[in-house]
N, C-alpha and C positions, 0 to 999 in steps of 0.2 A: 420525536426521534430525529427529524431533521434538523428541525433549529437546531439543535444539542451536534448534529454533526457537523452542521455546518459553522459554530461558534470554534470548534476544537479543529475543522479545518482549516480554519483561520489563522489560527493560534498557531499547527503545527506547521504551515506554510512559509510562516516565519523561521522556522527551525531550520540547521545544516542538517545536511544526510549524515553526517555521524551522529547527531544530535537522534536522529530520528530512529537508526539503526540501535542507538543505545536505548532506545524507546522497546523497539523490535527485542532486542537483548533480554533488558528486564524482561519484556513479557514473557518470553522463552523460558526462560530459568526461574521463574517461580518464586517464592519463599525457599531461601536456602541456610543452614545454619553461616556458613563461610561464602558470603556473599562473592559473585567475581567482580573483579577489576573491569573498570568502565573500557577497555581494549577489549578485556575476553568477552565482556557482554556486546562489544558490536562485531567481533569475528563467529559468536554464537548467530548473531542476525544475518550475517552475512552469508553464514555457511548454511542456515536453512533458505535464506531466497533461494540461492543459487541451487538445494534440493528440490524446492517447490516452484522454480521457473516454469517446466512443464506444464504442472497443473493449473498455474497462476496462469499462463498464455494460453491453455484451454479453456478456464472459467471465464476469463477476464476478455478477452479477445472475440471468441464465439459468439458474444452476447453483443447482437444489431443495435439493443439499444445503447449498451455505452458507446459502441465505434461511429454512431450515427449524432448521440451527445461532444462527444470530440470535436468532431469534424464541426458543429454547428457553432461550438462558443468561443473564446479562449481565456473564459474564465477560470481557473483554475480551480477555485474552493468549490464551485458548482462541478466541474468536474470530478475534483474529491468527494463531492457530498457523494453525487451521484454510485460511484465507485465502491463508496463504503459500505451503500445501502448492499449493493449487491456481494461483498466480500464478507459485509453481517452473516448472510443465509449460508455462507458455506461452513461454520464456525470451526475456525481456523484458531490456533492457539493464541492469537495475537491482535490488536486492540486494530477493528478493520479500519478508523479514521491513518491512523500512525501509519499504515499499509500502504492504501489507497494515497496519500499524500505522498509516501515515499515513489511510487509506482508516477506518480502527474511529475514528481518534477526533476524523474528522468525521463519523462518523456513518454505516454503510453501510446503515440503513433511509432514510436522506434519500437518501444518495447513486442509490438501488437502487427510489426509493419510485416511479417510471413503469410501473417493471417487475414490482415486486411487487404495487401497485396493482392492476394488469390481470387478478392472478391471483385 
């Protein structure tokens, strides 16, 4: 499972954030007879981070050993890997590599800085 996350973190690392959002989009929306528009699928992604911030900065944040992975590398795709494993177990509607990479490369010390802060 790792190598497999780690080749597709690689991959999506290269991607823009819209690129990646439309990623998030598809996953969201499913098989639909009337597919949406590559816009409505990254305002669909967009509009569910911004519902799942909260729980995303509780699961994602709380956990010593991603913030202590962070702080130690500034490898990124290791940082994704790492990420995904943990975004795997919460099964989230959405493909946890696509996630986790979106999440590294805005930044998960901004994203995480309330919580890490505190510590």
């Amino acid at each position: 499972m790792s190598q497999g996350y780690h080749s597709e973190s690689t991959e999506r690392l290269a991607m823009s954030e819209d690129e990646l959002l439309l990623q998030l989009g598809t996953d969201l929306a499913g098989t639909q007879a009337l597919p949406l528009l590559p816009g409505e699928l990254v305002d669909r992604a967009r509009r569910w981070l911004a519902a799942q911030r909260e729980y995303l900065e509780a699961q994602v944040c709380s956990s010593e050993s991603i913030r202590q992975f962070t702080l130690a590398t500034a490898d990124n795709s290791a940082i994704a890997v790492e990420l995904a494993k943990l975004l795997a177990g919460l099964l989230l509607p959405v493909n946890p590599v696509t996630l986790a990479v979106l999440l590294v490369k805005k930044g998960l010390k901004t994203f995480c800085a309330t919580i890490w802060e505190s510590k």
